[in-house]
KOLZA-927818 format. One record per residue: z, y, x of N, C-alpha, C, CB in turn; residue number from 1; residue in three letters. Coordinates in steps of 0.02 Angstrom, whole numbers. Glycine has a CB too. Layout:
+--------+--------+--------+--------+--------+--------+--------+--------+--------+--------+--------+--------+------+------+
!   n_zz !   n_yy !   n_xx !  ca_zz !  ca_yy !  ca_xx !   c_zz !   c_yy !   c_xx !  cb_zz !  cb_yy !  cb_xx ! resi ! resn !
+--------+--------+--------+--------+--------+--------+--------+--------+--------+--------+--------+--------+------+------+
!      Z !      Y !      X !      Z !      Y !      X !      Z !      Y !      X !      Z !      Y !      X !  NUM !  ALA !
...
+--------+--------+--------+--------+--------+--------+--------+--------+--------+--------+--------+--------+------+------+
***
This chain:
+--------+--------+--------+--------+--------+--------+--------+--------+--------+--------+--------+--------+------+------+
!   n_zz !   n_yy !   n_xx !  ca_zz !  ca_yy !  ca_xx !   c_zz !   c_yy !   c_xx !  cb_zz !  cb_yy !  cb_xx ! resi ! resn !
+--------+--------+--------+--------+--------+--------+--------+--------+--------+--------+--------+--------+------+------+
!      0 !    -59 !     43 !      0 !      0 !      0 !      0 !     62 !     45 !     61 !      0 !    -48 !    1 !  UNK !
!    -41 !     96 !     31 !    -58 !    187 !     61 !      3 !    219 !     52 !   -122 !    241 !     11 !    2 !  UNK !
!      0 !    256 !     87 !     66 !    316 !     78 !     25 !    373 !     32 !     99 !    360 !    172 !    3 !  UNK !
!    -22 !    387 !    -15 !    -41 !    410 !    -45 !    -37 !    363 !   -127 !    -91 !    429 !    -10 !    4 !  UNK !
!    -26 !    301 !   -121 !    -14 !    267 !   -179 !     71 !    248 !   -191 !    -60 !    203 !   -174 !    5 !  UNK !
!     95 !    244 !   -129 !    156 !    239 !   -144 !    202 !    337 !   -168 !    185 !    191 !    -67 !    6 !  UNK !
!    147 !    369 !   -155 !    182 !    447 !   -178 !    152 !    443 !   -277 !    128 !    541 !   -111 !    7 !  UNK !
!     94 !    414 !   -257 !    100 !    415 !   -340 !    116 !    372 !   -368 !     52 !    425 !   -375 !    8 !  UNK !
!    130 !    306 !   -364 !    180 !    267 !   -402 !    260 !    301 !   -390 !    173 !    184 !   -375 !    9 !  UNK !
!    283 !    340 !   -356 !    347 !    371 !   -355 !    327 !    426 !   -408 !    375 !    397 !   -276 !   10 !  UNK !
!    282 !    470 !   -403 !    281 !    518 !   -473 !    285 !    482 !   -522 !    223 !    560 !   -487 !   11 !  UNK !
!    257 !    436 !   -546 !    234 !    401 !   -595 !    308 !    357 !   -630 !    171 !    352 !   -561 !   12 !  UNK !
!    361 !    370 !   -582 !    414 !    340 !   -594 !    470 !    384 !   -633 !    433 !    314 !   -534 !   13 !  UNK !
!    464 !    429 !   -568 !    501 !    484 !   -589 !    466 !    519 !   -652 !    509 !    531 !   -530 !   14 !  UNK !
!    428 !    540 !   -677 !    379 !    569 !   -747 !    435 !    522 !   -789 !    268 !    540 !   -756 !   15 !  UNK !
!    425 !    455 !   -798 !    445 !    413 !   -817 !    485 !    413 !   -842 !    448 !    385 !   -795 !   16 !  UNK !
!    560 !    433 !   -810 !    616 !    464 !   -841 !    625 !    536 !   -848 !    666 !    445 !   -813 !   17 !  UNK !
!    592 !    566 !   -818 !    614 !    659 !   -844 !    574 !    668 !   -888 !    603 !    729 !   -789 !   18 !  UNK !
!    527 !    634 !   -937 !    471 !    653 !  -1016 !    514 !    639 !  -1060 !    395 !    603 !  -1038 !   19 !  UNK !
!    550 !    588 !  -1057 !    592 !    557 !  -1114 !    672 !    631 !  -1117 !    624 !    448 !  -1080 !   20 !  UNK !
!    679 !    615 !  -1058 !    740 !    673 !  -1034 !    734 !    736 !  -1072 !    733 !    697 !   -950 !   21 !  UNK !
!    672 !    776 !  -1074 !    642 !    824 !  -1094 !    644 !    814 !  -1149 !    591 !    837 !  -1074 !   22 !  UNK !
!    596 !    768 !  -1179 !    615 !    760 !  -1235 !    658 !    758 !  -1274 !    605 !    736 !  -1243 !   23 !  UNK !
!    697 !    742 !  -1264 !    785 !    740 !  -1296 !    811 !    796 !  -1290 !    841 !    693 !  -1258 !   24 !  UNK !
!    767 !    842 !  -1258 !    811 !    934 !  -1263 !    785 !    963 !  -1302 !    810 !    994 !  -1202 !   25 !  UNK !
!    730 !    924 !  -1338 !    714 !    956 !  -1398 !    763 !    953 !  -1484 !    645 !    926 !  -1404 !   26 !  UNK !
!    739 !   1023 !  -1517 !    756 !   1013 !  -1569 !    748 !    972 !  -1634 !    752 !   1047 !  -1572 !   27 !  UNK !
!    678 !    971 !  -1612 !    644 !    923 !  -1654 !    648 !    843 !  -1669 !    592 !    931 !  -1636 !   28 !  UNK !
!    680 !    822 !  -1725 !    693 !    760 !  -1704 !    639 !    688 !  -1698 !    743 !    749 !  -1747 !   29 !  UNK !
!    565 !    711 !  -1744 !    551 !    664 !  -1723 !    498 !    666 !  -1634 !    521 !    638 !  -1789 !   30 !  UNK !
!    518 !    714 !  -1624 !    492 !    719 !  -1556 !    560 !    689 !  -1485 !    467 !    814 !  -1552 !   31 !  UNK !
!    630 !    703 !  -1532 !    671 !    660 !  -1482 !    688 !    583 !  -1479 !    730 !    687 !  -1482 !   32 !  UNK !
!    646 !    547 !  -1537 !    658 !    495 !  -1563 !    604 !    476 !  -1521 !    661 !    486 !  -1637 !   33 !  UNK !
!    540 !    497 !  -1467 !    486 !    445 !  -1471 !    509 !    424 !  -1398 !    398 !    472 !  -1485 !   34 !  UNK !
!    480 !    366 !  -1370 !    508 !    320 !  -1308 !    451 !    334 !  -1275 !    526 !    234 !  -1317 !   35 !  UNK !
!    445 !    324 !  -1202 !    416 !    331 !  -1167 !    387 !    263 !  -1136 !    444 !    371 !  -1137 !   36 !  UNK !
!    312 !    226 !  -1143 !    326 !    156 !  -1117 !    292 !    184 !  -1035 !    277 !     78 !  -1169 !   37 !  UNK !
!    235 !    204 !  -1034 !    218 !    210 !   -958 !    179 !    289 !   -950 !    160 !    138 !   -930 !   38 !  UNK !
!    171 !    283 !   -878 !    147 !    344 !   -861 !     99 !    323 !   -807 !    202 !    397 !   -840 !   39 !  UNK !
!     33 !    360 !   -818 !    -23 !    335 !   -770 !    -28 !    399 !   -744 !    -96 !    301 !   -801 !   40 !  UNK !
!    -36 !    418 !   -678 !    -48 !    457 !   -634 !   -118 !    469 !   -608 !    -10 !    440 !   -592 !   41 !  UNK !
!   -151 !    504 !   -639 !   -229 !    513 !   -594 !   -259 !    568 !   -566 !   -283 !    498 !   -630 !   42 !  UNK !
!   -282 !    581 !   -537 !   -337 !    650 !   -502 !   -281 !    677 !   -459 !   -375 !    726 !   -568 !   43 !  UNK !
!   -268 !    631 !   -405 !   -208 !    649 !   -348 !   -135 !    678 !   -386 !   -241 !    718 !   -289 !   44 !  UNK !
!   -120 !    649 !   -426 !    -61 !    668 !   -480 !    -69 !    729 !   -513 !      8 !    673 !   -449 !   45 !  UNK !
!   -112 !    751 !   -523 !   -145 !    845 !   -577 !   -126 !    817 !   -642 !   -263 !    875 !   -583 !   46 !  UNK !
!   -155 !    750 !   -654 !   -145 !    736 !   -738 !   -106 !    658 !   -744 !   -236 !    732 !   -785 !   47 !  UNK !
!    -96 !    671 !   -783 !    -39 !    612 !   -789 !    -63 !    589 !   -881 !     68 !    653 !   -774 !   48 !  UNK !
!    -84 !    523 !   -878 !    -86 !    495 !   -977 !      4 !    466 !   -975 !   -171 !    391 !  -1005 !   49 !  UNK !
!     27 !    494 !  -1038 !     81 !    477 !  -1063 !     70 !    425 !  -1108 !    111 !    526 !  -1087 !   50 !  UNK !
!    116 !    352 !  -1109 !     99 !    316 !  -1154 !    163 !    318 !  -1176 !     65 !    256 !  -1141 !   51 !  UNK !
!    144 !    323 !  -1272 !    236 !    312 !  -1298 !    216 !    262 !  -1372 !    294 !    418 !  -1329 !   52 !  UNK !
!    271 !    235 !  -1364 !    292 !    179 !  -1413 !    279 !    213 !  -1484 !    376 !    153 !  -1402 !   53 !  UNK !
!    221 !    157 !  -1523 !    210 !    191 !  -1606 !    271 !    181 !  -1637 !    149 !    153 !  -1660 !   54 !  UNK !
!    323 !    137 !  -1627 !    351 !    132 !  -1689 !    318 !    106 !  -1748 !    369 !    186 !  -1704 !   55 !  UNK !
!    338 !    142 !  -1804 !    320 !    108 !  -1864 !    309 !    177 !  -1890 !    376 !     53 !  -1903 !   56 !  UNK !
!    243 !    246 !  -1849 !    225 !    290 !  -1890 !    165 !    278 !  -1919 !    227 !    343 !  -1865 !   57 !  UNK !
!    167 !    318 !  -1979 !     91 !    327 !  -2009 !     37 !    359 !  -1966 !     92 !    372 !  -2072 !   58 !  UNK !
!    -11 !    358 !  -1973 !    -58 !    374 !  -1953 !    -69 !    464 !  -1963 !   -100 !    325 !  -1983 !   59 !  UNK !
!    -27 !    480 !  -2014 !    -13 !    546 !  -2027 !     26 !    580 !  -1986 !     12 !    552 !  -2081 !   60 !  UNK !
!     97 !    547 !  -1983 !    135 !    548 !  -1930 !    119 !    571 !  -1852 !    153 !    491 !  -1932 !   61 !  UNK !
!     95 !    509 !  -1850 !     54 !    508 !  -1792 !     26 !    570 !  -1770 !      4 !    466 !  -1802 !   62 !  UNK !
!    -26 !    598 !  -1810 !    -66 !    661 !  -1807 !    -34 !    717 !  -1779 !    -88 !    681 !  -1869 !   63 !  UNK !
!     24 !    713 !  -1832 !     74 !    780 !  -1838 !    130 !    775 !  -1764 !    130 !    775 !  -1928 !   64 !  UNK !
!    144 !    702 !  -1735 !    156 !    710 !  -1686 !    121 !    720 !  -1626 !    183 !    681 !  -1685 !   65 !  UNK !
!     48 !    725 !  -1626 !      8 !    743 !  -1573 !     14 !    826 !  -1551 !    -65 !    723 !  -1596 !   66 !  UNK !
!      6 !    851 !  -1632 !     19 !    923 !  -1660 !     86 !    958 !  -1600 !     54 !    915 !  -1760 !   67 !  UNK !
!    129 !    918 !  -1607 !    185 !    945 !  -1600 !    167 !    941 !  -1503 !    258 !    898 !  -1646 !   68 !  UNK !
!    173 !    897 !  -1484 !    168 !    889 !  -1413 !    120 !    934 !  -1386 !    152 !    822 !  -1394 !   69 !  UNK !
!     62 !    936 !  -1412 !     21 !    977 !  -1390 !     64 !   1059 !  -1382 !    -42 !    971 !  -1442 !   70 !  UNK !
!    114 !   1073 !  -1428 !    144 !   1153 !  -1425 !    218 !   1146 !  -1368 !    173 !   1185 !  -1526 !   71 !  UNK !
!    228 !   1068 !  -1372 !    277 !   1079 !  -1317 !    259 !   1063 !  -1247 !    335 !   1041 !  -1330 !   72 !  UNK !
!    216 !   1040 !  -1227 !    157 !   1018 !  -1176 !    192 !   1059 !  -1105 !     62 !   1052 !  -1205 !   73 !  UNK !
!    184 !   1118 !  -1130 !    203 !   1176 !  -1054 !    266 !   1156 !  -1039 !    209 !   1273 !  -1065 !   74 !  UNK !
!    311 !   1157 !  -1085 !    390 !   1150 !  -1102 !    388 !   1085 !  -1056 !    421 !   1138 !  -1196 !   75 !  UNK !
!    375 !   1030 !  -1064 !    388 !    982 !  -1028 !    370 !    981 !   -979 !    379 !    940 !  -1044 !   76 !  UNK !
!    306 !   1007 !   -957 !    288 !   1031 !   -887 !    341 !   1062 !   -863 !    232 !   1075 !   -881 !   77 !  UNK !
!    353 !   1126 !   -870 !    393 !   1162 !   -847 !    463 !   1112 !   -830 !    399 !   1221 !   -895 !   78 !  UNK !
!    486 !   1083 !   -865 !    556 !   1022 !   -849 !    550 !   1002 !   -806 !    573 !    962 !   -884 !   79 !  UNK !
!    498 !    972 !   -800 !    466 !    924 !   -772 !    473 !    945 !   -673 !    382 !    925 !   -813 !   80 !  UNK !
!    438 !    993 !   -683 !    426 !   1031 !   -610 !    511 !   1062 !   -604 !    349 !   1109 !   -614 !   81 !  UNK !
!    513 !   1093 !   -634 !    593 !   1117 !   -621 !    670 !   1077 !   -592 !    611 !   1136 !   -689 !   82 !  UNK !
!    636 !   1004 !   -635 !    700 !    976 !   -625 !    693 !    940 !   -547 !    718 !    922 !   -690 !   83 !  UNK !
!    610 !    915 !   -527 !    601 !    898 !   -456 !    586 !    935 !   -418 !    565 !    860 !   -443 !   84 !  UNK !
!    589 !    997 !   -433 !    569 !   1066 !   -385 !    482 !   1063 !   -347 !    635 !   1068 !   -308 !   85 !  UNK !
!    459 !   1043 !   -391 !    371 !   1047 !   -401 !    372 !   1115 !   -402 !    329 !   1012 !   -476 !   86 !  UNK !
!    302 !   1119 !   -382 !    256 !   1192 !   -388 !    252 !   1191 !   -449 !    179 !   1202 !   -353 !   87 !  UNK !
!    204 !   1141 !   -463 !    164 !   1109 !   -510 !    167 !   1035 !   -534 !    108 !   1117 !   -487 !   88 !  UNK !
!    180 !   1027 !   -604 !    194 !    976 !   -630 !    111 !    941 !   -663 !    256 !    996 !   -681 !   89 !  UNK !
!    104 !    886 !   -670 !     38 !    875 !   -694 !     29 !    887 !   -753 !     17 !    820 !   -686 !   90 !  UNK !
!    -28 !    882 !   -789 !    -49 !    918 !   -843 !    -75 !    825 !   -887 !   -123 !    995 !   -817 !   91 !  UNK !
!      0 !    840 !   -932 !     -4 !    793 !   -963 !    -55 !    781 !  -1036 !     56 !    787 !   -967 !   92 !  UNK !
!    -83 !    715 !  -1045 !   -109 !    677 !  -1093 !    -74 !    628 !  -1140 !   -150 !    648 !  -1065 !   93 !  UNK !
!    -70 !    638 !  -1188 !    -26 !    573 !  -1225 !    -64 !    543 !  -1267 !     39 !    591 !  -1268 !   94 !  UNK !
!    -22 !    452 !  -1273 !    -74 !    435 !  -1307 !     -7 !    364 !  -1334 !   -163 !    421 !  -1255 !   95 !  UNK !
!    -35 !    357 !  -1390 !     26 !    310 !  -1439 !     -9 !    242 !  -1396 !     17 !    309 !  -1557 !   96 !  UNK !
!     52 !    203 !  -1376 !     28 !    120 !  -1358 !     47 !     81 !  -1410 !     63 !     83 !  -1289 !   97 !  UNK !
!    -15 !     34 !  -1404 !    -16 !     -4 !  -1453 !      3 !    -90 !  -1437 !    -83 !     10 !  -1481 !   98 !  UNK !
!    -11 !    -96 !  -1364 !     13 !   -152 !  -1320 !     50 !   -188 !  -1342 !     39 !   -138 !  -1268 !   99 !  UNK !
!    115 !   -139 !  -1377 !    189 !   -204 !  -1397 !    178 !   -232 !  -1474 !    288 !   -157 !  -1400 !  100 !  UNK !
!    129 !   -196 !  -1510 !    106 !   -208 !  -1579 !     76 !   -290 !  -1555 !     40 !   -140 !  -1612 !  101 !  UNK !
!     23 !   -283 !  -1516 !     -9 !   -321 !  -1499 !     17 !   -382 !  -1474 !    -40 !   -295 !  -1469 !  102 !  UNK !
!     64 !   -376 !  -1444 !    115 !   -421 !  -1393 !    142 !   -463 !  -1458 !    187 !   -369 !  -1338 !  103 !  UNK !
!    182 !   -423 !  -1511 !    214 !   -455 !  -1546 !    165 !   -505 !  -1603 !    259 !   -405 !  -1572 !  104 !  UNK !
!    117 !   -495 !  -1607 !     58 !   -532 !  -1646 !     35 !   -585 !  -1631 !      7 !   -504 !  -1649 !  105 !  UNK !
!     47 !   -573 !  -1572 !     12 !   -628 !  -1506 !     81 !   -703 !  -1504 !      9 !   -564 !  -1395 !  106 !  UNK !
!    135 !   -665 !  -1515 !    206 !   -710 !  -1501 !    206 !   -720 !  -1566 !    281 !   -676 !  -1465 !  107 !  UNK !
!    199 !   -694 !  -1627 !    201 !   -719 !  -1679 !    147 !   -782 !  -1706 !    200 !   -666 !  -1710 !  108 !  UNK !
!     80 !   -799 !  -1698 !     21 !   -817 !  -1672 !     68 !   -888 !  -1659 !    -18 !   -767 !  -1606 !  109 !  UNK !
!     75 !   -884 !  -1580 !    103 !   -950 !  -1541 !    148 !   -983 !  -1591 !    148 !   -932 !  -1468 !  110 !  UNK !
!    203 !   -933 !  -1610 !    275 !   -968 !  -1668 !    233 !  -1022 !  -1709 !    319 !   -895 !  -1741 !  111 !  UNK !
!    179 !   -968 !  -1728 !    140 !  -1005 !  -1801 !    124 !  -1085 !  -1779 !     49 !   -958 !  -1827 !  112 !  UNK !
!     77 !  -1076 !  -1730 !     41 !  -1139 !  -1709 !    105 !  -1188 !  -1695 !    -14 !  -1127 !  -1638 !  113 !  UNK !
!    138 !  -1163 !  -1655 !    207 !  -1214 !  -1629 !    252 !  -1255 !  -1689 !    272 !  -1159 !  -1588 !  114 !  UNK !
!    234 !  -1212 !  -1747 !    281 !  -1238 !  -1789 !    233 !  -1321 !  -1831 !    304 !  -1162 !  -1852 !  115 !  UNK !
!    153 !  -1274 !  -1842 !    109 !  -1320 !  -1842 !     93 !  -1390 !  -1838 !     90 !  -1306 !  -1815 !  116 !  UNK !
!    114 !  -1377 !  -1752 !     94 !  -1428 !  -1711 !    164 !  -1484 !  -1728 !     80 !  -1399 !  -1624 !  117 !  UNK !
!    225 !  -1442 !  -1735 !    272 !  -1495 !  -1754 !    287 !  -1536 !  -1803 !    312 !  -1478 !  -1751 !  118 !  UNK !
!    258 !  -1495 !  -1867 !    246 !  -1522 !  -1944 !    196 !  -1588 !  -1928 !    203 !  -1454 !  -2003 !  119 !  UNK !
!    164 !  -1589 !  -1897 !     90 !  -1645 !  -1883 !    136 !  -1696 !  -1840 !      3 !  -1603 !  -1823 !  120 !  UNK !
+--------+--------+--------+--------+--------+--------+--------+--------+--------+--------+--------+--------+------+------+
***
């Protein structure tokens, strides 16, 4: 591993816990309620995709929480850089993961067949 990949898997760590952190200094609650699952680091750490856990929102929801992030966006930047004494914090992207939806479908799936296979 590069000493240029091991500096961005260390941002990528740290983001990691100071988005959620940030988050929680908000007023807003369903913006302190959302989890943080990963953080991808790209274009020498400038932009960073935020991935956070759907939960169980609507698709409306959803919207209205894009809405919202998009107006606190700087705000978390600004944390962000402040709290690690950055110049410059990257210029974040968010995006709802759907991975654990998926995960759990997939384990539900196996249950099914397993139970299947035992009835036979």
């Amino acid at each position: 591993m590069t000493q240029s990949e091991i500096k961005l898997k260390r941002t990528e760590s740290i983001l990691k816990e100071l988005i959620p952190e940030a988050l929680s200094t908000l007023e807003d609650e369903q913006l302190r309620g959302l989890a943080v699952t990963d953080v991808v680091c790209r274009k020498g750490r400038y932009n960073a995709d935020v991935y956070l856990d759907k939960m169980d929102f609507t698709s409306a929801e959803v919207s209205q929480i894009y809405s919202k992030l998009k107006k606190v966006k700087s705000y978390l930047q600004n944390y962000c850089a402040g709290e690690e004494g950055w110049f410059r914090a990257p210029d974040f992207v968010f995006y709802f993961d759907d991975l654990l939806e998926e995960q759990n479908r997939i384990d539900e799936l196996f249950e099914k067949i397993e139970k299947e296979l035992k009835n036979e």
